[in-house]
Each structure stands twice: as C-alpha cells, then as structure tokens.
C-alpha positions in Angstrom: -6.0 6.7 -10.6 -6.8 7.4 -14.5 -8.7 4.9 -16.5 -10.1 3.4 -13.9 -13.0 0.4 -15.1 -14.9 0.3 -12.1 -17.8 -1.3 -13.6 -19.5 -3.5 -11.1 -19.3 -7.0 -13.0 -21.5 -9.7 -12.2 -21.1 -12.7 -14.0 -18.8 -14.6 -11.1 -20.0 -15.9 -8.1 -18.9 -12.8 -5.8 -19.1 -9.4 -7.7 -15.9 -7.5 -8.2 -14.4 -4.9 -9.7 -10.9 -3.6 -11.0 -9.1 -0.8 -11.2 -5.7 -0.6 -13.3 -3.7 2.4 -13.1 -2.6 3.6 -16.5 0.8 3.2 -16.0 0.6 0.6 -13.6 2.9 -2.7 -13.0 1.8 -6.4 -12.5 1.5 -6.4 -8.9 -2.7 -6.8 -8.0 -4.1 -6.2 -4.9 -7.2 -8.4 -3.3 -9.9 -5.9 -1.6 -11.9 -7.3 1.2 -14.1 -5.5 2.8 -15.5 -5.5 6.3 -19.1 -6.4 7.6 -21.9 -4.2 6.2 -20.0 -2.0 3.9 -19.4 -2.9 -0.2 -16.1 -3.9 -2.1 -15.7 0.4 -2.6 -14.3 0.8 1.4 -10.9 0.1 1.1 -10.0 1.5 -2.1 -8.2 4.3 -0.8 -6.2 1.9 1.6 -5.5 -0.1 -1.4 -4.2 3.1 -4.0 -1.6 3.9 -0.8 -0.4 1.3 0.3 0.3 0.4 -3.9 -0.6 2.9 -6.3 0.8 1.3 -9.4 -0.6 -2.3 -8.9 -3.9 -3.7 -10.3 -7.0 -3.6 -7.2 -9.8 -5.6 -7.7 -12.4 -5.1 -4.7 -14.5 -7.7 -4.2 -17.9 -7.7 -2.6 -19.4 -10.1 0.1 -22.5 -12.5 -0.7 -24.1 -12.3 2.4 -26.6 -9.5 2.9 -25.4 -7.1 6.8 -27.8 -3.8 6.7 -27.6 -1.5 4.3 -24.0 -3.5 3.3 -22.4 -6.7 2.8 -20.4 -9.7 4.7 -18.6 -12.9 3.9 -20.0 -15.4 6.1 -22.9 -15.3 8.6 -22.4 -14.4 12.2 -23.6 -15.8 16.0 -22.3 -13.2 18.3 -19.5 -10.4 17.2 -16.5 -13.2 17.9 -18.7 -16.5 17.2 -19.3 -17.2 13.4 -21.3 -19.9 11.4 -19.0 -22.4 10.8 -20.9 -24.1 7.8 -21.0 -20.3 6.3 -17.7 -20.2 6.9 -16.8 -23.4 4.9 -19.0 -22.8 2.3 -18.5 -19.6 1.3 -15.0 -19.4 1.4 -14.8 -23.0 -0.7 -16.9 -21.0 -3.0 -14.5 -17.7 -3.0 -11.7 -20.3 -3.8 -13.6 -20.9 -6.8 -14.0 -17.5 -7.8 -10.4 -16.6 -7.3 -9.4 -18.8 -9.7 -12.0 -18.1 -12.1 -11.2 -14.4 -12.0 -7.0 -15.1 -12.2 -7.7 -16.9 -15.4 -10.0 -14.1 -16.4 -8.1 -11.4 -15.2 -4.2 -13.0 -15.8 -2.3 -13.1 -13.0 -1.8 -15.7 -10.4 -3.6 -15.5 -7.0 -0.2 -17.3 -5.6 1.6 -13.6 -6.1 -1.1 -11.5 -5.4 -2.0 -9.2 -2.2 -4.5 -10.7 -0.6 -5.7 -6.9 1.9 -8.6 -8.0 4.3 -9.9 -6.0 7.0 -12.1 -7.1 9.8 -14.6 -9.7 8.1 -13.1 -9.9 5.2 -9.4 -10.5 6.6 -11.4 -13.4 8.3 -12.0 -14.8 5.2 -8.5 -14.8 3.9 -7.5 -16.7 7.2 -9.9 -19.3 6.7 -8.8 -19.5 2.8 -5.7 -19.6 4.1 -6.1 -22.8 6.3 -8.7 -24.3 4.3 -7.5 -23.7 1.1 -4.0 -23.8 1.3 -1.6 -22.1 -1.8 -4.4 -20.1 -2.7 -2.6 -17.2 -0.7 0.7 -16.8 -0.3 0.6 -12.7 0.7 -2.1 -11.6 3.0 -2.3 -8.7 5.1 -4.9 -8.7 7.9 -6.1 -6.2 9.7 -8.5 -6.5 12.6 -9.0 -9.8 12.3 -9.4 -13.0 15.1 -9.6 -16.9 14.8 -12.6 -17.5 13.2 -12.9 -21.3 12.8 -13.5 -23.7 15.1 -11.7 -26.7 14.0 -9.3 -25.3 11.7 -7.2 -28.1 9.3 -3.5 -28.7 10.6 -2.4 -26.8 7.2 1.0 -26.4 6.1 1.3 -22.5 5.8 4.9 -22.9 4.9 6.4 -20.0 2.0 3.1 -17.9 3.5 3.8 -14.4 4.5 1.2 -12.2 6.8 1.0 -9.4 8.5 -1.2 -9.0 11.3 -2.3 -5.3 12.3 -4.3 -5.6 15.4 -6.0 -2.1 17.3 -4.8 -1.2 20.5 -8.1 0.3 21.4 -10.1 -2.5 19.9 -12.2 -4.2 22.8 -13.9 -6.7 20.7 -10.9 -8.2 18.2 -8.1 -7.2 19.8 -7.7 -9.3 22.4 -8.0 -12.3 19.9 -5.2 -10.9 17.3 -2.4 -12.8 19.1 -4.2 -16.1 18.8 -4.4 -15.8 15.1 -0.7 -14.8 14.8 0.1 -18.0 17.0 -2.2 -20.1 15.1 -0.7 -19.1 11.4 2.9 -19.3 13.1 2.1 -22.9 14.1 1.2 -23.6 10.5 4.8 -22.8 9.3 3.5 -19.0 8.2 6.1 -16.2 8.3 4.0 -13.8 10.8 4.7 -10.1 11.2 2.2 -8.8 14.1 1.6 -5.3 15.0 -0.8 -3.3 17.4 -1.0 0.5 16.0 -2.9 3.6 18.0 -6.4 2.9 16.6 -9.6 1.3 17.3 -11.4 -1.4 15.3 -11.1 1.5 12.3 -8.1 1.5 10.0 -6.1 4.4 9.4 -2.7 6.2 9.0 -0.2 3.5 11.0 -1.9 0.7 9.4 -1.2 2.6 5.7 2.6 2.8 6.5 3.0 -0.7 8.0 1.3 -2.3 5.4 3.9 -0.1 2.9 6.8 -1.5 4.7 5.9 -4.7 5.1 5.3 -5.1 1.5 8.9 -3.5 1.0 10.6 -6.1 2.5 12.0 -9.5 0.3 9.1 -12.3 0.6 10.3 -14.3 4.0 12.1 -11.4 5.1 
C-alpha cells in the first residue's frame, strides 16, 4: 500500500494509526486487535479483505505481556465487567474524536475485531448503540454480563467462529443469538481454523462485505 502514514499518533485516548491507499476510496476500516498483540496484527487482514479503503488500527490501553488488550480479564471467558464499561465508554469517545479528526462517520465504517478486540465492538455495540452499524467479528463470545436490551436494528454482523476453537467457539452461537435478539442482521459462520485467523475468514469477510447492507 503506497503512501502509507503509519505514524503511531498519540494525542487521543487509544493510540491509532492510518493507512490510506493512494488511490484509495472512502470506505475505512476499524482495526482491533486481539489480546497481547499491538494495533499492527491485522493489517494484512484489513489490505485483503479492502485494499482501497482507509485502515486505521487501533491499539488497546490495557497492558497483556509483551502486547496489548481492551479490557481486563478473570479467566479466558470471564472478563471485568467495570473494564468492560469503562473502557469501551471511553473508546466511544475516541471514535468520535478521531471521525471528526479523520472525516468520515463511524455509522459507515467497518468496524474488523478479532478475538478481544471483536469483544469490544460487541459491547460498543450494546452499550453504545449507532456507534456501529458494520462489524465483523471474529472469534469472539458474549462478554458482558448484564448486557442493555439495545435496539440493534439497521446493524449488520458477521460472526466467524473456529471450528477447532475449544475456548471461544463454543460461545459464538450465543453471541449471534444475543445480537439477533437485538434486531441485528446476523451472518454466522464456522470456517476450518483454530482460535487463529486465516484464508476462509479473508474470503468470508470479502463476500459479506459484497453484499447490499441488510442483505
């Protein structure tokens, strides 16, 4: 991708940073990472599944190794549910600080979250509604406890769950059912992989995004 500014800014409450093609188009692309990585990770997801649109890769406040992650954690599937809250509150902050800075409007954007950080756009999502119309999730599970009875209506997702993933899974259905219940327009799909991303989870995403909003 030419012309890439990759600086890592700092100056928001979460530090980011973009990437515009040089003949790119208007569509941007939310990068969240997973737990103990940075905001770099999915890059390469995020130039194939759209090389012409705007990515901006966010990184994770809270400190996981030699990495990052978005809110703390009790066991691998029980999480902090005032982290939870009051990070993601925060992160609904910084998106709109950064749309304004940035121009566009989080409402059209991508919002690509794998593991950890597609637990975060769930709970943005629920507790944050209209913040994110477009997410797609990938490993990801029901993270909150005593989620808000949201109206999810006008929001598409698309749930890519691992068939040989022991720990999240199992719980992949539950988050489909619990977005679905909202009035979300759920896509759910279990492709030939572990917890790691890969190959069937590049061409899903692809198609999905092909297809009419609602479709």
């Amino acid at each position: 991708m030419p012309n890439e500014n990759n600086r890592l800014r700092g100056d928001l409450d979460f530090a980011y940073r973009v990437f515009r093609p040089e003949d790119g188009n208007d569509a941007v692309v939310m990068l969240l990472h997973g737990s103990g990585v940075d905001e770099t990770t999915l890059l390469p997801l995020g130039r194939a599944i759209a090389p012409a649109a705007t990515l901006i890769a966010v990184r994770g406040r809270v400190p996981q190794e030699t990495g990052w992650r978005w809110f703390e954690r009790i066991t691998p599937t029980r999480f902090d549910q005032a982290s939870i809250r009051s990070e993601t509150a925060l992160f609904a902050l910084f998106v709109e600080s950064l749309a304004r800075r940035e121009g566009f409007r989080p409402e059209q954007a991508l919002f690509l979250g794998y593991s950890n950080g597609a637990n975060l756009v769930s709970s943005l999502m629920l507790l944050h509604p209209g913040l994110v119309r477009r997410a797609a999730l990938l490993r990801a599970m029901p993270v909150l406890d005593d989620g808000p009875a949201t109206d999810l209506t006008g929001t598409d997702v698309l749930i890519l769950a691992g068939e040989n993933d022991v720990t999240y899974g199992p719980c992949a259905p539950a988050l489909a059912a619990l977005l679905r219940g909202r009035g979300a327009q759920v896509e759910a799909h279990t492709v030939p992989l572990g917890h790691e991303f890969g190959a069937p989870d590049e061409a899903l995403v692809r198609r999905w995004l092909a297809q009419p909003a609602g479709a």
